[in-house]
SESEVEX-571341 format. One line per 8 residues: number of its first residue (from 1); their letters; for each residue y, x, z of C-alpha. Coordinates in Angstrom, 1 decimal. Layout:
NUM = a = Y:X:Z ~ ... $
END
This chain:
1 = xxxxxxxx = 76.2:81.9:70.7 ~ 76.5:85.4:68.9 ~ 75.7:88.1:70.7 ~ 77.6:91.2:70.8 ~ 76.8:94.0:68.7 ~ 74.3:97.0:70.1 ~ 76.0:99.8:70.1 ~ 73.3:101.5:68.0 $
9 = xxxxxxxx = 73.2:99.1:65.6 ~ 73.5:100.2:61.8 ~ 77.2:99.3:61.5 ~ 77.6:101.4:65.1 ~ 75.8:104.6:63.9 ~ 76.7:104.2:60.1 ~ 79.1:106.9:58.8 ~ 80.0:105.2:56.0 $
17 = xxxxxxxx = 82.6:102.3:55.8 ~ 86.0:102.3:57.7 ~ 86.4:102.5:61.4 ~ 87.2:98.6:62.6 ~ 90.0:99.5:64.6 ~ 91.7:101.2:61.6 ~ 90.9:98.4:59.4 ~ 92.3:95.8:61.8 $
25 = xxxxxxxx = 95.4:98.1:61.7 ~ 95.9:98.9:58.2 ~ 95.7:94.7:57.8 ~ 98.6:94.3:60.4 ~ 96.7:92.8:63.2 ~ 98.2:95.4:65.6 ~ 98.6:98.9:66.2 ~ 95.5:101.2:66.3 $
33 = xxxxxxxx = 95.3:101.2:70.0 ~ 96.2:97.7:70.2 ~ 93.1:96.8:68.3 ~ 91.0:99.2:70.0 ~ 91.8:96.8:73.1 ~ 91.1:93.8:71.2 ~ 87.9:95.2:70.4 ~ 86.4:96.4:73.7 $
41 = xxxxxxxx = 87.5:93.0:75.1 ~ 85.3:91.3:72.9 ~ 88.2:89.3:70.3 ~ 86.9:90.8:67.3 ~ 84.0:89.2:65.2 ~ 82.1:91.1:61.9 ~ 80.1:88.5:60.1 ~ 80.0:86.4:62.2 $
49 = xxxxxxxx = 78.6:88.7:65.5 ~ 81.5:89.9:68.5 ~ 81.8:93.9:67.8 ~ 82.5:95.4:71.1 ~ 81.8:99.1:70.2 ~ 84.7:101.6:69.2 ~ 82.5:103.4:67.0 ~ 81.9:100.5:64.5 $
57 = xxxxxxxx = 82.3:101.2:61.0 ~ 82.5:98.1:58.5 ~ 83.2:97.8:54.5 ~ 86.8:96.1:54.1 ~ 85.6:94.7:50.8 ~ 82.3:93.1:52.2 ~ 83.2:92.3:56.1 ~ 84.5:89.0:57.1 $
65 = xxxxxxxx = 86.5:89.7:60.0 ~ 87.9:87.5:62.4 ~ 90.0:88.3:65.2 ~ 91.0:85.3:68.1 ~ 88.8:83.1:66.1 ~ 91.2:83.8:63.0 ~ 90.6:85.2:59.6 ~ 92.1:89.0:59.0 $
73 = xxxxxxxx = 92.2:89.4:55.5 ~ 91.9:92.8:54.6 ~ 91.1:92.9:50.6 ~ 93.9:95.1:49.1 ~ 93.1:93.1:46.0 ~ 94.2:89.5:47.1 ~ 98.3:88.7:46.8 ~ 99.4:85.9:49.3 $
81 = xxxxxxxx = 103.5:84.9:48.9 ~ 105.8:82.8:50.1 ~ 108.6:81.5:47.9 ~ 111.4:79.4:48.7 ~ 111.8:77.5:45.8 ~ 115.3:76.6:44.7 ~ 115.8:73.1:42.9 ~ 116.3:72.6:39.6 $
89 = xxxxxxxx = 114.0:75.2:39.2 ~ 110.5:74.3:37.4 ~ 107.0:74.9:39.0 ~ 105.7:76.9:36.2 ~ 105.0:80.8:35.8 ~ 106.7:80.7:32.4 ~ 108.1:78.8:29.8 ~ 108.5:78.5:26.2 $
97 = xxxxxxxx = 111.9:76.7:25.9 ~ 113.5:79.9:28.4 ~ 114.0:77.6:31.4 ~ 114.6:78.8:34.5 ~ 111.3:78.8:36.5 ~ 109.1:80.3:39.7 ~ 107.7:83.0:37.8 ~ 111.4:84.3:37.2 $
105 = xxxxxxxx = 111.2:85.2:40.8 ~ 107.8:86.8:41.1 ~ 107.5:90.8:41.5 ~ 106.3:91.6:38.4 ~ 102.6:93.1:38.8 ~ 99.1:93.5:37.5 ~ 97.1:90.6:37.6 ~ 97.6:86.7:37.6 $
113 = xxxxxxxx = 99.6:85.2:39.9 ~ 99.3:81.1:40.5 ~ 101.0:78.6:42.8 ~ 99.0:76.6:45.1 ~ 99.8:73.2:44.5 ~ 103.3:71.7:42.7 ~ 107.4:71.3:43.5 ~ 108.9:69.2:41.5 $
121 = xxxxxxxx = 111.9:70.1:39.4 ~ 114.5:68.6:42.0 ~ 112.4:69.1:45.3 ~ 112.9:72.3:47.0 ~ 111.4:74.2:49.6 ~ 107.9:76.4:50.5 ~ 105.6:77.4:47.9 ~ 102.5:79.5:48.0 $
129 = xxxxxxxx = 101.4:82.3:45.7 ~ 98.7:83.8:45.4 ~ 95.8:85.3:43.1 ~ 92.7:83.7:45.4 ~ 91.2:81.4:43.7 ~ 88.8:79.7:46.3 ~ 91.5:79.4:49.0 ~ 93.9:77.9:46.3 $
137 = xxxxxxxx = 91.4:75.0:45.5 ~ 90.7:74.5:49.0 ~ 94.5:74.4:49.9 ~ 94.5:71.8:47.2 ~ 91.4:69.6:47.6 ~ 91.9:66.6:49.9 ~ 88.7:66.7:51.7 ~ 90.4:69.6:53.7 $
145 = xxxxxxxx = 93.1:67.3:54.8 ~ 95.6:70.3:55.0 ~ 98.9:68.9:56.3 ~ 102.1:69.8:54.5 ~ 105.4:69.1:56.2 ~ 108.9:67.8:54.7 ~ 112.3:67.3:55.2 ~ 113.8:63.9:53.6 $
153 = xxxxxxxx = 117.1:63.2:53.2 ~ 118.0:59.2:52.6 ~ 121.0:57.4:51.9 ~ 121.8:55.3:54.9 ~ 121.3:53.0:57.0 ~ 117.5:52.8:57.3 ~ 116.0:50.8:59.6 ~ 114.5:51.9:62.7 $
161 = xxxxxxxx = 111.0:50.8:61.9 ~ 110.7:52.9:58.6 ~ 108.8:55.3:59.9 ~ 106.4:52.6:60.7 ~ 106.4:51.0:57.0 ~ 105.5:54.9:55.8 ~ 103.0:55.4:58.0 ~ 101.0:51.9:57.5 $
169 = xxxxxxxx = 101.6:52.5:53.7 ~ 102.5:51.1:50.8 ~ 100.7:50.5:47.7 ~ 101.9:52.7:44.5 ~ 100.7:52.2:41.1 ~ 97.4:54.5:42.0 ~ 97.0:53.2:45.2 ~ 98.1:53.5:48.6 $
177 = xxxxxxxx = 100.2:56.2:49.9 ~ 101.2:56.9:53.1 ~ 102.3:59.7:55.7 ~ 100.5:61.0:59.0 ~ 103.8:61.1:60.7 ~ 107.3:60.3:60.3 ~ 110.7:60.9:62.8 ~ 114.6:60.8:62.5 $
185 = xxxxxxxx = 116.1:64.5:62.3 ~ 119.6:63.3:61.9 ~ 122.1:60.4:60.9 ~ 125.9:61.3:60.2 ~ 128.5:58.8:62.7 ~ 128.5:56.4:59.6 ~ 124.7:56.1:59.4 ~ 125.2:57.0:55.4 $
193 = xxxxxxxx = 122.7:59.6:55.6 ~ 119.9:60.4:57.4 ~ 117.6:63.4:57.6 ~ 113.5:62.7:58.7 ~ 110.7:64.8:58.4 ~ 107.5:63.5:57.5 ~ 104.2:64.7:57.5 ~ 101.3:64.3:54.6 $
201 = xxxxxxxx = 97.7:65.6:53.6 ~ 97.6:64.7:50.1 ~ 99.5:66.1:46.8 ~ 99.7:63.9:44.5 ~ 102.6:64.4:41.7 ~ 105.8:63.1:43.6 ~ 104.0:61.3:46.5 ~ 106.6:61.4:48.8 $
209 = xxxxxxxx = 109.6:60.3:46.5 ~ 107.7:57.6:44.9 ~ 106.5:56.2:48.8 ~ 110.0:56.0:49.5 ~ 111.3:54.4:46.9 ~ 108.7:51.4:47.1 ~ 110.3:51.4:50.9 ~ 113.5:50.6:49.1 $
217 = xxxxxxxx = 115.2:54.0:50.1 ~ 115.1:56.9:47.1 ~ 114.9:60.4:48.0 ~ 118.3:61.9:48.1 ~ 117.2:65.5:49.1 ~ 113.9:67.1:49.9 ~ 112.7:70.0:50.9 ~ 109.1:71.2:52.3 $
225 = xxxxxxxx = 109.1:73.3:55.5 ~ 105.3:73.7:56.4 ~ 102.1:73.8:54.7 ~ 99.5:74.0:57.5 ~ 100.6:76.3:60.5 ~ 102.5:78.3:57.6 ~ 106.7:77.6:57.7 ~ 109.7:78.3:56.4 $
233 = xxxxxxxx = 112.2:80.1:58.8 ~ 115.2:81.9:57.3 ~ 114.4:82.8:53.9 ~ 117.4:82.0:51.5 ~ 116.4:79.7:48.2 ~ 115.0:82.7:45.7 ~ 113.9:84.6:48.7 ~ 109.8:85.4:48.5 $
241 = xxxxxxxx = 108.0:87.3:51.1 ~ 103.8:88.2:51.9 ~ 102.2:85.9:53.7 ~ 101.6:87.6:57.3 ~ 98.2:88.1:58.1 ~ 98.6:85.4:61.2 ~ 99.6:82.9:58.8 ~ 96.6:83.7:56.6 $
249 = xxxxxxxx = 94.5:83.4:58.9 ~ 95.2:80.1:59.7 ~ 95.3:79.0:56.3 ~ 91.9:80.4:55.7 ~ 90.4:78.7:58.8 ~ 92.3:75.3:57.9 ~ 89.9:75.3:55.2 ~ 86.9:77.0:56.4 $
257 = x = 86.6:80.5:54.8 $
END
């Protein structure tokens, strides 16, 4: 186990850097005497070590800081959004035939932007934005087994053990595809149409439409809510907001940075 930092340690006495409880504040993590509360109560970890002393001074560019175990991410350089893609928009930053796509939505800035991971055309929902390169492939990658979260509507009636069927799997034309859970939302009086949410760790292109329509029920509607602990709550289609730095932080620990 780390032990806490010595007061007159180097990052204690060191005049240069930024004070940590001003740092933790600039990021958002609380207010400056909030954080110097977190702090003496030993929540707050520099490289890896608890910091315990008021008087510590770290470099916001070089200092991994975690607070509660998560990740505060405190490099003014790094751009983290949440969009709530329309449909019948196209998962693209641009494009050459004028069509309407995410990067119409995007504040226009410096730098390049990128989503992590892919909506289709028709499929709706949360997308993430960002310029970090490292968490974007890890986000992707499915060794980290990062859950992301939908909303399915069906034409009904579905049976009641389809959420079984899903979750067992069913093999697609590159192999088996499944999902890690599955319940009923909703069903109109008629049982015409029903609303499930499922729950998935892999991306790949139209995984949950095509598993669905082996099952013998096409995807009417869908929309994704959830990637990780990160969800949509009220944002409009179009709307885009910064990630806060809770939900980064979980993001980054989902795939160990």
């Amino acid at each position: 186990m780390s032990e806490p930092h010595d007061p007159t340690s180097r990052n204690s006495r060191d005049t240069e850097g930024v004070r940590l409880q001003k740092v933790l504040s600039k990021a958002g993590v609380a207010s400056r005497r909030a954080a110097e509360e977190m702090i003496v109560e030993g929540r707050v970890e520099v490289d890896g070590a608890p910091v315990t002393t008021l008087g510590a001074r770290v470099d916001p560019a070089t200092s991994v800081i975690h607070v509660d175990g998560s990740r505060v991410v405190v490099d003014n350089e790094a751009t983290h959004l949440l969009l709530n893609k329309p449909t019948g928009i196209l998962c693209s930053m641009s494009d050459d035939q004028g069509r309407p796509c995410i990067g119409d939505y995007l504040p226009k800035r410096e730098g390049k932007l990128f989503h992590i991971g892919r909506l289709d055309f028709n499929t709706e929902g949360l997308l993430l934005i960002s310029n970090d390169g490292d968490l974007a492939n890890r986000l992707m990658h499915p060794s980290y087994r990062v859950p992301k979260t939908y909303l399915v509507e069906l034409q009904g009636p579905v049976p009641k053990d389809l959420g079984r069927t899903v979750k067992a799997g069913l093999e697609l034309e590159d192999g088996l595809a499944s999902v890690d859970s599955f319940r009923f939302v909703d069903t109109n009086q008629k049982g015409t149409r029903v609303l499930a949410q499922v729950v998935l760790h892999e991306g790949r292109k139209r995984i949950v439409r095509r598993l669905f329509k082996a099952a013998g029920y096409p995807v009417q509607r869908l929309v994704r809510t959830g990637v990780g602990e990160v969800r949509l709550t009220n944002e409009r289609p179009g709307a885009i907001r910064p990630l806060d730095n809770k939900e980064l932080g979980s993001l980054y620990r989902a795939v160990g940075l």
